[in-house]
DRENLOKOL-315063 format. One record per residue (C-alpha): residue number from 1; residue in three letters; chain; x negated, y negated, z negated. Coordinates in nm, 4 decimals. Each point is the difference from the previous one (the first is absolute). Layout:
// DRENLOKOL-315063
R_NUM_ALA_A_X_Y_Z
...
// end
This chain:
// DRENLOKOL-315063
R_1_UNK_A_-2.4997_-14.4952_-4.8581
R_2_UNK_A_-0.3009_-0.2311_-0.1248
R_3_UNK_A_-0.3196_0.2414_-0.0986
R_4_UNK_A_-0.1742_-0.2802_-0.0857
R_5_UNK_A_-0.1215_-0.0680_-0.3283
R_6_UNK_A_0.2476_-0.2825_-0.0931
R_7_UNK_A_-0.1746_-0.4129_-0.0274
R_8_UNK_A_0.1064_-0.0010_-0.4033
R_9_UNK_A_-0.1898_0.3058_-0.0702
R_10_UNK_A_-0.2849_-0.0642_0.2312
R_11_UNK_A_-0.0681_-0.3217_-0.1812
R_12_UNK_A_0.0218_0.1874_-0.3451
R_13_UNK_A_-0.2410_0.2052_0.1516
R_14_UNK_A_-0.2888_-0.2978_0.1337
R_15_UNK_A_0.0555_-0.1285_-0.3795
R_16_UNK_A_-0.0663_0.3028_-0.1526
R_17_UNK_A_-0.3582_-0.0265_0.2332
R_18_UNK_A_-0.0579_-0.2983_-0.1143
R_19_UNK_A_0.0483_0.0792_-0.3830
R_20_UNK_A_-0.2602_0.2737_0.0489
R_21_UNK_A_-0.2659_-0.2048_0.1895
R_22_UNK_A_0.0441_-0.2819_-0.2382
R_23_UNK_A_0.0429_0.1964_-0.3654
R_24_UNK_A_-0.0728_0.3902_0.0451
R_25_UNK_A_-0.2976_0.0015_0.2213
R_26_UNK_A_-0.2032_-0.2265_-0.2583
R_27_UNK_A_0.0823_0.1548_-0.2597
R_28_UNK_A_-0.0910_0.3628_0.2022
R_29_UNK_A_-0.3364_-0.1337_0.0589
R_30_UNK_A_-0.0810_-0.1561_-0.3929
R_31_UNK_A_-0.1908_0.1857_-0.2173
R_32_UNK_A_-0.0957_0.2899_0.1996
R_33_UNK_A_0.3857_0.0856_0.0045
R_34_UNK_A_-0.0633_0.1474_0.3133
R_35_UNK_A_-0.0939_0.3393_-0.1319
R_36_UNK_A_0.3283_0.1198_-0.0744
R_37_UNK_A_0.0336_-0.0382_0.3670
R_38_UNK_A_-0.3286_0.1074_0.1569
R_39_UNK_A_-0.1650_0.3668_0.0002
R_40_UNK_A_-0.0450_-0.0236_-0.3790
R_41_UNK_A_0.3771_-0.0668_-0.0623
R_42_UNK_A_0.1340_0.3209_-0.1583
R_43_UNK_A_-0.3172_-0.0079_-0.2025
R_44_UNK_A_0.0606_-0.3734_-0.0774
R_45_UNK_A_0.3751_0.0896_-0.0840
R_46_UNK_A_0.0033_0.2997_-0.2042
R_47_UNK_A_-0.1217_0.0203_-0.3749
R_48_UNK_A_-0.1615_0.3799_0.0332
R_49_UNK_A_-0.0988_-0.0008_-0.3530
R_50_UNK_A_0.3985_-0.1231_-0.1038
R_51_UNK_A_0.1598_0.3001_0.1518
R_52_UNK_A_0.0408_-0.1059_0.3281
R_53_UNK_A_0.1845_-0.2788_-0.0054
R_54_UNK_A_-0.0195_-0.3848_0.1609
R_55_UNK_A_-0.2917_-0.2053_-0.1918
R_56_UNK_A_0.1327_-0.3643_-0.1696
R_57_UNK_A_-0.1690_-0.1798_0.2673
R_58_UNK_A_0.1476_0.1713_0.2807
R_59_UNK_A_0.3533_-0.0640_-0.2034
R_60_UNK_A_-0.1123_-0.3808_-0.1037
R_61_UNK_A_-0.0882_-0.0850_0.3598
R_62_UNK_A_0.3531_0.1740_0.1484
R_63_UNK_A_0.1171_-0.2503_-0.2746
R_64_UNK_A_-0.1094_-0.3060_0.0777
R_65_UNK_A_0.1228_0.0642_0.3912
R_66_UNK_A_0.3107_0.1132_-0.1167
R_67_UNK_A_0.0457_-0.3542_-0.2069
R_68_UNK_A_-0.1356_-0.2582_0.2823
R_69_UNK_A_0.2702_0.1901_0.2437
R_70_UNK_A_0.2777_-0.0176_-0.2881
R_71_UNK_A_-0.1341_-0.3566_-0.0390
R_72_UNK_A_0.0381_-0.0895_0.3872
R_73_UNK_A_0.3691_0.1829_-0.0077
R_74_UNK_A_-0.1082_0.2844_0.1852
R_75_UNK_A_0.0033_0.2946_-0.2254
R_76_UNK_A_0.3317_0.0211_-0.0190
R_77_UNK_A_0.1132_-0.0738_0.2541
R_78_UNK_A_0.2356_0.3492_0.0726
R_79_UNK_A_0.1657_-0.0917_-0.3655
R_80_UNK_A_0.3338_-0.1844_-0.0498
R_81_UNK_A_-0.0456_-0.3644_-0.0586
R_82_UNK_A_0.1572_0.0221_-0.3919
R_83_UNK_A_-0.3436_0.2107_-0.0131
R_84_UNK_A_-0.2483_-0.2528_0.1528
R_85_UNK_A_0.0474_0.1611_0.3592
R_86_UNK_A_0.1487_-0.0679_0.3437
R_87_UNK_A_0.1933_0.2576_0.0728
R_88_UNK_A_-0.1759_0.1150_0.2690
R_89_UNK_A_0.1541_0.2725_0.2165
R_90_UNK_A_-0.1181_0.3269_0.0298
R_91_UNK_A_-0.0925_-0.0469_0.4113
R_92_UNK_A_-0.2165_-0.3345_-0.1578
R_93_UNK_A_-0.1570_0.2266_-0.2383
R_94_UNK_A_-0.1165_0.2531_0.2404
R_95_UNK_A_-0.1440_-0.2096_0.2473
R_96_UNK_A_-0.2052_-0.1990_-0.2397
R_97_UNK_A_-0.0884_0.3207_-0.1760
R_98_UNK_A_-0.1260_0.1586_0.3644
R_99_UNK_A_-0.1810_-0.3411_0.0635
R_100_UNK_A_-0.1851_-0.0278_-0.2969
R_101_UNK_A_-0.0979_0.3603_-0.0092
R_102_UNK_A_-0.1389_-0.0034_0.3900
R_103_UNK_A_-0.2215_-0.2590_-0.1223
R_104_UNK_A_-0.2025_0.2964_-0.1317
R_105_UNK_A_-0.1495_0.0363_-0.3875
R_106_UNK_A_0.0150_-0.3262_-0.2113
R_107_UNK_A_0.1033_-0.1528_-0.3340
R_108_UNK_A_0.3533_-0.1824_0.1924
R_109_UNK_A_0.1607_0.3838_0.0282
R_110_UNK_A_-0.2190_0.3055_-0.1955
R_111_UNK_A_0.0742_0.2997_0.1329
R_112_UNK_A_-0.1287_0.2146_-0.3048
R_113_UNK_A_0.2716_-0.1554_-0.2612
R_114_UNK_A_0.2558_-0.1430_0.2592
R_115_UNK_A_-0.0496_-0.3447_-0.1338
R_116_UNK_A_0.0460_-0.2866_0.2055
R_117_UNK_A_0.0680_-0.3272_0.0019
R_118_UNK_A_0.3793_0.0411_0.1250
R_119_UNK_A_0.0518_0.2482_-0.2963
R_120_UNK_A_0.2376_0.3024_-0.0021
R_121_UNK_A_0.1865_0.0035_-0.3084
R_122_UNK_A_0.2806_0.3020_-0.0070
R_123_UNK_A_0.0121_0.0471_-0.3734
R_124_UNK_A_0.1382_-0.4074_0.0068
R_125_UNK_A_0.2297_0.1242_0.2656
R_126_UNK_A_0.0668_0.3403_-0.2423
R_127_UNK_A_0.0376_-0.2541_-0.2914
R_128_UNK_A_0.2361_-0.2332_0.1860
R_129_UNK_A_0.2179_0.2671_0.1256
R_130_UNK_A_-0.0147_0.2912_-0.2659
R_131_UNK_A_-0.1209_-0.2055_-0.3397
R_132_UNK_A_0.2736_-0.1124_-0.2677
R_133_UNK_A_0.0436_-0.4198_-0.0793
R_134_UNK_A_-0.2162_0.0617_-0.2784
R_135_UNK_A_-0.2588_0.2430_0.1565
R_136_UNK_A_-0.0103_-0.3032_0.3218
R_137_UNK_A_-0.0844_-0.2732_-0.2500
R_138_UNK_A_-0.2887_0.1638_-0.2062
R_139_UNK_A_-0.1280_0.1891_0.3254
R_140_UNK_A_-0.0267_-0.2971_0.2854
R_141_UNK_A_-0.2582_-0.2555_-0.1857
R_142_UNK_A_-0.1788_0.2932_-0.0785
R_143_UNK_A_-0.0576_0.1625_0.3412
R_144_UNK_A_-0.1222_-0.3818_0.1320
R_145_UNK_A_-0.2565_-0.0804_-0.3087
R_146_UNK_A_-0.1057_0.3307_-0.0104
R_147_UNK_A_0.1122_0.0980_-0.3785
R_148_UNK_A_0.2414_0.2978_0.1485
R_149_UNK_A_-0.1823_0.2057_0.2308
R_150_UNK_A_0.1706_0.3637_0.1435
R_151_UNK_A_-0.1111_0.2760_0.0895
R_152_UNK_A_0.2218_0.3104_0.1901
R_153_UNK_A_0.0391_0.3370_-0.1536
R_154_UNK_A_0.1791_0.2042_0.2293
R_155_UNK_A_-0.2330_0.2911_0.1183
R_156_UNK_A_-0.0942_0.2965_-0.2433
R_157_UNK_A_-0.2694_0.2737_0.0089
R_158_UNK_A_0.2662_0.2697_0.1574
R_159_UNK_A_0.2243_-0.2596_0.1729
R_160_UNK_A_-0.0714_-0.2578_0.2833
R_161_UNK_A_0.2192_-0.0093_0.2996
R_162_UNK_A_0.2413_0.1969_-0.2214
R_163_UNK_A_0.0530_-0.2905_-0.2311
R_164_UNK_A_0.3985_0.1488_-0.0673
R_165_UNK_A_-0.1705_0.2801_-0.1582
R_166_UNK_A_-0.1928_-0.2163_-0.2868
R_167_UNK_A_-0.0860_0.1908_-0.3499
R_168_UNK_A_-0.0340_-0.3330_-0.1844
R_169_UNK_A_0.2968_-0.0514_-0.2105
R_170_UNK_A_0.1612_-0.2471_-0.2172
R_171_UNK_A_0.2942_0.1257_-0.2833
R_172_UNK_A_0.1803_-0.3066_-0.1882
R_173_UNK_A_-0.0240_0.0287_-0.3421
R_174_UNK_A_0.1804_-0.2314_-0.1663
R_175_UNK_A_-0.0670_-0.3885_0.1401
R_176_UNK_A_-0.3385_0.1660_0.1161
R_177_UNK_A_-0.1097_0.2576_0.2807
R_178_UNK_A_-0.2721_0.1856_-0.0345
R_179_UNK_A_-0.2118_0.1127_0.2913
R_180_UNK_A_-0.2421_0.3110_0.1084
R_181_UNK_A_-0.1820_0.0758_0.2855
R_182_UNK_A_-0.2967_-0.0788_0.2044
R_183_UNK_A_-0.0519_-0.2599_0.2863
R_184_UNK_A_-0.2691_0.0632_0.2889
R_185_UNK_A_-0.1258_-0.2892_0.2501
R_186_UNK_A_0.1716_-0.2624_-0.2231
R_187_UNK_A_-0.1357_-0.3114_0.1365
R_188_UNK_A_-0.0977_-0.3138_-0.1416
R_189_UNK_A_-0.0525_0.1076_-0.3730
R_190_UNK_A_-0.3420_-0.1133_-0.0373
R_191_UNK_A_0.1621_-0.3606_-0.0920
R_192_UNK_A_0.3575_0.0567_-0.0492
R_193_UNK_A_0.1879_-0.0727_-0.3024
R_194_UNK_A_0.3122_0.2068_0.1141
R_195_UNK_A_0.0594_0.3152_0.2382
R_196_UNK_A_0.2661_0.0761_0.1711
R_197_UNK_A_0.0823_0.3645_-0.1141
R_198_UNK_A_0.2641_0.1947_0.1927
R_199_UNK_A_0.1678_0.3191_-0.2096
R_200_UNK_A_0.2423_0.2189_0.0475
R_201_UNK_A_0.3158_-0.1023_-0.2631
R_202_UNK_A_0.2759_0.2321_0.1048
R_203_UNK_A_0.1008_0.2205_0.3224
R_204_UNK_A_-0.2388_0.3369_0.1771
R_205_UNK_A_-0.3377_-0.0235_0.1485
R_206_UNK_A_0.0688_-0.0931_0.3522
R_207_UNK_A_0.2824_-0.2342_-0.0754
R_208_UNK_A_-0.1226_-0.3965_0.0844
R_209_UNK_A_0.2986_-0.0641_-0.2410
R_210_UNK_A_-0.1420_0.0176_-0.3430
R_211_UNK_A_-0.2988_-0.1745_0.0232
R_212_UNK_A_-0.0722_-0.3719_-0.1880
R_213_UNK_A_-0.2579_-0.2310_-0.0084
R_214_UNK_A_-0.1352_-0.1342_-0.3353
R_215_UNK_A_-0.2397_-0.2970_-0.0928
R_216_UNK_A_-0.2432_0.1309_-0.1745
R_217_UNK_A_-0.2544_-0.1655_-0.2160
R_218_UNK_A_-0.3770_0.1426_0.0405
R_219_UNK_A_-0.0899_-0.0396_-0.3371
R_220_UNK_A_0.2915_0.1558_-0.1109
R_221_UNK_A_-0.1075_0.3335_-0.2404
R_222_UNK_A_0.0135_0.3146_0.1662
R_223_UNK_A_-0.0512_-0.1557_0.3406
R_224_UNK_A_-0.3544_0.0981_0.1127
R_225_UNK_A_-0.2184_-0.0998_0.3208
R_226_UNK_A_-0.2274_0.3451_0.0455
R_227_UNK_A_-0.2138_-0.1074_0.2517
R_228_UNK_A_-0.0542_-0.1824_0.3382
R_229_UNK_A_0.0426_0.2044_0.3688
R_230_UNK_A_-0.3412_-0.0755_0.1663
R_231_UNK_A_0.1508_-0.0058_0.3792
R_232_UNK_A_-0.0989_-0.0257_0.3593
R_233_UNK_A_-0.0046_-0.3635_-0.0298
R_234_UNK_A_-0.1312_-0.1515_-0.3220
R_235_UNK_A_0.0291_-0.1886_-0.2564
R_236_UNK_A_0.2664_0.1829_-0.1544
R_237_UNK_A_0.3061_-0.0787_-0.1386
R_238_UNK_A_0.1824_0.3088_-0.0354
R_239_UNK_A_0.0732_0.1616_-0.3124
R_240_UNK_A_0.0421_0.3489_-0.1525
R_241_UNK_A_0.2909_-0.0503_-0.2909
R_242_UNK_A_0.1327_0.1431_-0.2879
R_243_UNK_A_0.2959_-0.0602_-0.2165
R_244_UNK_A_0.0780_0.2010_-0.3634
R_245_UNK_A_0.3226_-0.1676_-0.1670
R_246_UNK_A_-0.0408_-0.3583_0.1382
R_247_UNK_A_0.3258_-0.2069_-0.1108
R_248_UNK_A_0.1699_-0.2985_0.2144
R_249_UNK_A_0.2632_-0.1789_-0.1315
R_250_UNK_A_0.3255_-0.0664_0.2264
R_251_UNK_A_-0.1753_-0.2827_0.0999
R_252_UNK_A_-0.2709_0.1709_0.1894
R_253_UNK_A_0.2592_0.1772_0.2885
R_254_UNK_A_-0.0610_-0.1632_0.2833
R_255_UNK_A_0.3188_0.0181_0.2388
R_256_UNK_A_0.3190_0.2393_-0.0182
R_257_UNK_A_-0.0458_0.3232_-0.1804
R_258_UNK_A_-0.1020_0.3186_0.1624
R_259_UNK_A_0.0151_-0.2022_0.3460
R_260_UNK_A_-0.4050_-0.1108_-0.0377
R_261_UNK_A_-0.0584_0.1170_0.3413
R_262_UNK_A_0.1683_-0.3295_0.1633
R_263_UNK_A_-0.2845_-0.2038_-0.1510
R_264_UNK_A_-0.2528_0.2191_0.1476
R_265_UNK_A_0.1634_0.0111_0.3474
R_266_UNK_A_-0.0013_-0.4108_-0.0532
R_267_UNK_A_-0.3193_0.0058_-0.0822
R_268_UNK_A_-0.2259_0.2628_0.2865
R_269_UNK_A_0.2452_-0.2174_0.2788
R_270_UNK_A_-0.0989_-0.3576_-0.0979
R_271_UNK_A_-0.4233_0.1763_0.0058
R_272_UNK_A_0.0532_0.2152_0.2875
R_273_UNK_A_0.1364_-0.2520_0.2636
R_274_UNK_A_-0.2758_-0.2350_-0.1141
R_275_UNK_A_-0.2621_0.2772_0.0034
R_276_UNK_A_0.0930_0.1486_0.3606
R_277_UNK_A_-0.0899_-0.3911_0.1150
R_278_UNK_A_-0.2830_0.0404_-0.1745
R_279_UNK_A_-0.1362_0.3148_0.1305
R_280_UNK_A_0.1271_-0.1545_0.3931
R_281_UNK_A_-0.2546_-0.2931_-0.1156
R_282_UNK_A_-0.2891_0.1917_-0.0952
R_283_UNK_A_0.0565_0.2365_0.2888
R_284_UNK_A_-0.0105_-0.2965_0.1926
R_285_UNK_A_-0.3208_-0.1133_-0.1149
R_286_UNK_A_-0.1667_0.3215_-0.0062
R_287_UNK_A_0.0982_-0.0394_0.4151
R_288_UNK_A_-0.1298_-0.3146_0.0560
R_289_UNK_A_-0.3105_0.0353_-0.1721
R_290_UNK_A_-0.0840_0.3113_0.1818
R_291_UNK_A_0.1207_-0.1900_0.3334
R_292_UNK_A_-0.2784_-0.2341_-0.1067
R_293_UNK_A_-0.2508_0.2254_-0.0965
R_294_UNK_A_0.0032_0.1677_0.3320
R_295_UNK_A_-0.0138_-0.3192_0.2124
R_296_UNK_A_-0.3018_-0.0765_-0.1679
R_297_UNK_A_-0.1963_0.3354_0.0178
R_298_UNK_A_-0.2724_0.0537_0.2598
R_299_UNK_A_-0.0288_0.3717_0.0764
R_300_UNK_A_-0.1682_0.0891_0.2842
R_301_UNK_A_-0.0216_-0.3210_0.1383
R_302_UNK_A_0.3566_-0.0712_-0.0422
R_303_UNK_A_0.2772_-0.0822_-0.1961
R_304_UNK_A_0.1524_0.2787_-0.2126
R_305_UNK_A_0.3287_-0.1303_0.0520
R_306_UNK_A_-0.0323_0.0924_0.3974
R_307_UNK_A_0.0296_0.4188_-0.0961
R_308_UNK_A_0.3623_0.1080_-0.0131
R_309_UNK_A_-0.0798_0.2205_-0.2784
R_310_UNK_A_-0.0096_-0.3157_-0.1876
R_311_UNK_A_0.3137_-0.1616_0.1372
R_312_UNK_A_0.2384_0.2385_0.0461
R_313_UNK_A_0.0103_0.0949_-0.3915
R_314_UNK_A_-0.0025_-0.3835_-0.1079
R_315_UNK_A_0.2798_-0.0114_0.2941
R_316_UNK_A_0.2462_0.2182_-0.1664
R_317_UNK_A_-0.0538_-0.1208_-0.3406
R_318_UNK_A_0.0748_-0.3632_0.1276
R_319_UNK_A_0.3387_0.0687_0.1833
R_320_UNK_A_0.0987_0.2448_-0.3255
R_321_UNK_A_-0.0583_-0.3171_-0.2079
R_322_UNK_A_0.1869_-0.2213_0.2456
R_323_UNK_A_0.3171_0.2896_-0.0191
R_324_UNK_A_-0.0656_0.0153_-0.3575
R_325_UNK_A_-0.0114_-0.3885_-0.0532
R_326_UNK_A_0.3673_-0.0381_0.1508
R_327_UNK_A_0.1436_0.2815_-0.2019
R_328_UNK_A_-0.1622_-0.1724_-0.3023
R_329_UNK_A_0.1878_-0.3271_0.0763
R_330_UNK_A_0.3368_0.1389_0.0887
R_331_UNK_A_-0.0320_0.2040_-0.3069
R_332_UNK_A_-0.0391_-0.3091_-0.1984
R_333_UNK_A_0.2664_-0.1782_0.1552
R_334_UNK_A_0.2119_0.2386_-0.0607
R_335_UNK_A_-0.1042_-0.0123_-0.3833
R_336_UNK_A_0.1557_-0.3272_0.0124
R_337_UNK_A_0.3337_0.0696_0.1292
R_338_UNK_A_0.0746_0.3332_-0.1528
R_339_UNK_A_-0.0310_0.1675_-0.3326
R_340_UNK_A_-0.3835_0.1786_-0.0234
R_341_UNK_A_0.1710_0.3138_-0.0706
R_342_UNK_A_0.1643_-0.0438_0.3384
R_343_UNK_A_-0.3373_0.0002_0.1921
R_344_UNK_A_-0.1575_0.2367_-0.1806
R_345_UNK_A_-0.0959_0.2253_0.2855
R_346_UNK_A_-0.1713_-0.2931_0.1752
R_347_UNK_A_-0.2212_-0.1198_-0.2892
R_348_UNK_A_-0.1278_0.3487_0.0040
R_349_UNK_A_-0.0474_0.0245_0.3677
R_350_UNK_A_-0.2130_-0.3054_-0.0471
R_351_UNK_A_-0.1837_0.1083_-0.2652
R_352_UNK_A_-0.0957_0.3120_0.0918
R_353_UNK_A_-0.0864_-0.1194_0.3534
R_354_UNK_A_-0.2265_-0.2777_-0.1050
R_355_UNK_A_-0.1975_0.2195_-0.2636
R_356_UNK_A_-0.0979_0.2375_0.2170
R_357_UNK_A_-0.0806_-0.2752_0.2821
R_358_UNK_A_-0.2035_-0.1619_-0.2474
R_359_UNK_A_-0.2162_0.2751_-0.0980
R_360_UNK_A_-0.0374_0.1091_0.3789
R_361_UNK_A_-0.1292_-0.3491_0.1108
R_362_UNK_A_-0.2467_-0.0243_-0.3326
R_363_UNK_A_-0.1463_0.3188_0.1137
R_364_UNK_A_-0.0056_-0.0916_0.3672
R_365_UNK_A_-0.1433_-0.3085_-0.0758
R_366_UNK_A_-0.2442_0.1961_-0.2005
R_367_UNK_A_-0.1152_0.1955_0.2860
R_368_UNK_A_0.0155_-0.2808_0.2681
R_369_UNK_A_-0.2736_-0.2205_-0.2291
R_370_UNK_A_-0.1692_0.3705_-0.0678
R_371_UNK_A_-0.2738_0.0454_-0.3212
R_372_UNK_A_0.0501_-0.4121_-0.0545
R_373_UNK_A_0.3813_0.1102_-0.0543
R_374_UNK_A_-0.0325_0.2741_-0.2016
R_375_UNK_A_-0.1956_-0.2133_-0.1932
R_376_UNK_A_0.0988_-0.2393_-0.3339
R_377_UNK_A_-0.0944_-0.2729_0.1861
R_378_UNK_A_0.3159_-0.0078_0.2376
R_379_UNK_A_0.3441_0.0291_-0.1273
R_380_UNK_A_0.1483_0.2878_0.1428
R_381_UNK_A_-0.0858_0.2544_-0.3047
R_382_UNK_A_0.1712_-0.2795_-0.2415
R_383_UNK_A_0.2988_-0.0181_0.2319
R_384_UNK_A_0.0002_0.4104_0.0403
R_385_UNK_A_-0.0565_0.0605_-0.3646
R_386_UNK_A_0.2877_-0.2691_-0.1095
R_387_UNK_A_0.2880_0.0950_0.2510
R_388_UNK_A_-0.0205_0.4070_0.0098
R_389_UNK_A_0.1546_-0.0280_-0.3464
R_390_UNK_A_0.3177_-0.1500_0.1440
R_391_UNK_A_0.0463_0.3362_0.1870
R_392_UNK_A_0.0909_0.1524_-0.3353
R_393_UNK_A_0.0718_-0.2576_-0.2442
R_394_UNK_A_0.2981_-0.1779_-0.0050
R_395_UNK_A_0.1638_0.2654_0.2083
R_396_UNK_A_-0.1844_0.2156_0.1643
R_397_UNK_A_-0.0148_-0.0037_0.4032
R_398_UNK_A_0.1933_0.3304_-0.0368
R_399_UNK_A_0.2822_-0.1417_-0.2258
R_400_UNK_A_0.0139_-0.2798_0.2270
R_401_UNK_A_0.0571_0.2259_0.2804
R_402_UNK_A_0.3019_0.1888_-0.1724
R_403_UNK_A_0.1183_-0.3540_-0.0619
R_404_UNK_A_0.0273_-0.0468_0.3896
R_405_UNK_A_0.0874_0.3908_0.0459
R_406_UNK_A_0.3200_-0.0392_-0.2503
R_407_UNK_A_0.1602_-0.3496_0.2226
R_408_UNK_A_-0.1354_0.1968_0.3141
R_409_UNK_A_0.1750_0.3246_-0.0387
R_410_UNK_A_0.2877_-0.1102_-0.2437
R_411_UNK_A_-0.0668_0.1369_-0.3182
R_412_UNK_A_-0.0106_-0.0982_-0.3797
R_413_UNK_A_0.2431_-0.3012_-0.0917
R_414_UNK_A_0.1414_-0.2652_0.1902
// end
């Protein structure tokens, strides 16, 4: 059995270096770009005065780096090739997605927004699997020029983790449905044209049979965008959202009917795989930088790194992220050979595993580098601030758990 990263993906991942040195970095360092990445980046990043949310330049500069990578065949790289991609696998994904992330804050892989230049695209995946003929032709151009943009409108005020129990409904009426109901934390609807609204058309609260998906247009009357969560880690791009008597046509459901839930199972295992390598990378880099930090600190006429108080912390949080990194890989692998449904219980090992280990090693690193890293000027509080969220979004680390719990102890479905 070969640990070893294998040759073809190690050279993917010295090209990827390259890209960045050559195209990213300059264009990091122009125009005082570099304070959306310094201590005045969530200032630099977040319109205060526009309820929160990302300001154009922040958005224009994520932009451009998103087009050189597209432009150098990089971005996406994870999609089929009919789409522009390579079909990369998921174990190639989340090895580059742990090495660019242990590189530590930078325009190649934004922590803040998950964008990066090897993108993650699950609503092309969603599209491609779930989406009509019709719905894949008008949809794919759109999601690569940027004229269709989606956002995801699954949690409500008095539902999260219990997403089967959802008071948003749609009732057909006619060629039309009509749909009520309020959406909390729905993501991306600063910019997007259409939202993914999920609503209860038949069966009991409870039931994940019953539940569709619709494509909903934003601009679309009785569809309303409240206001903008301001959150732990800003800018913001989560919204507060109403809907009185908002039609869809037929067109607008977006896979089977009252089975909506498969799309959203598609779409939190293509992010959290990715994300878990993400968190291992930034955990990794929190490590390292603390490793460094206390090589290079003179206390008492010595090195900080000589008291065990230092080490024996950064020791543990190394050989978890050296357990965590094989899980991580095998987990992958295995999201190649099987059906994600089939694994589920190991994505959310990994998931929940490398959140928490990420937001241990930010603050150890944090008290390692003391006042300097509690400070803006270091990245731990960036790295803190993004990642905690991932212990409740997307699944929180307690859902995760039950995942494991249910294959563990043998109960819920087969």
């Amino acid at each position: 059995m070969d640990f070893d990263i294998p040759p073809d993906i190690q050279a993917t991942l010295d090209a990827l270096d390259d890209f960045i040195a050559r195209e990213i970095k300059p264009l990091e360092a122009e125009n005082d770009n570099i304070r959306f990445f310094d201590h005045r980046r969530e200032w630099a990043r977040t319109d205060f005065d526009n309820g929160g949310v990302p300001r154009k330049e922040w958005e224009d500069l994520l932009s451009e780096m998103r087009r050189r990578a597209d432009g150098a065949g990089w971005l996406r790289l994870a999609l089929p090739e009919e789409y522009g991609g390579r079909n990369a696998s998921n174990l190639e994904m989340a090895i580059i997605r742990e090495h660019l992330a242990a590189k530590g804050l930078g325009l190649h892989n934004d922590l803040q927004n998950e964008s990066s230049i090897v993108g993650n695209f699950p609503t092309v995946l969603m599209m491609r699997d779930y989406g009509t003929p019709e719905q894949r032709a008008e949809w794919m151009p759109g999601f690569f020029d940027g004229t269709k943009r989606l956002a995801f409108g699954l949690t409500e005020p008095n539902h999260g983790s219990d997403a089967t129990y959802l008071e948003t409904t749609a009732v057909r009426d006619g060629d039309e449905w009509v749909l009520n109901g309020h959406k909390r934390f729905n993501s991306g609807l600063h910019h997007a044209t259409h939202d993914i609204i999920f609503a209860r058309t038949s069966g009991d609260h409870g039931s994940p049979v019953g539940i569709s998906a619709f494509l909903v247009p934003t601009d679309v009357p009785g569809f309303s965008v409240d206001f903008f969560w301001w959150t732990f880690n800003m800018p913001t791009d989560h919204a507060e959202v109403t809907m009185t008597d908002v039609r869809v046509g037929q067109d607008a459901v977006f896979g089977r009917i009252d089975h909506g839930l498969e799309l959203a199972q598609l779409f939190v295992h293509e992010n959290r795989i990715r994300q878990a390598a993400s968190s291992l990378g930034a955990a990794q880099f929190c490590i390292d930088e603390a490793v460094a930090y206390a090589n290079g600190r003179v206390t008492w006429g010595r090195k900080l790194s000589v008291n065990q108080g230092i080490q024996f912390p950064l020791v543990e949080l190394h050989t978890q992220a050296a357990m965590l990194r094989q899980l991580v890989r095998y987990t992958a692998w295995l999201m190649d050979h099987k059906h994600h449904m089939e694994v589920t219980h190991f994505v959310a090992m990994c998931n929940y595993q490398a959140n928490r280990l990420v937001c241990d090693a930010a603050d150890r690193a944090m008290q390692t580098c003391g006042g300097i890293g509690y400070s803006r000027h270091m990245p731990f509080e960036h790295i803190y601030r993004h990642h905690r969220r991932y212990r409740i979004t997307e699944g929180s680390e307690e859902i995760q758990m039950r995942k494991v719990a249910q294959h563990l102890f043998g109960f819920g479905r087969k």
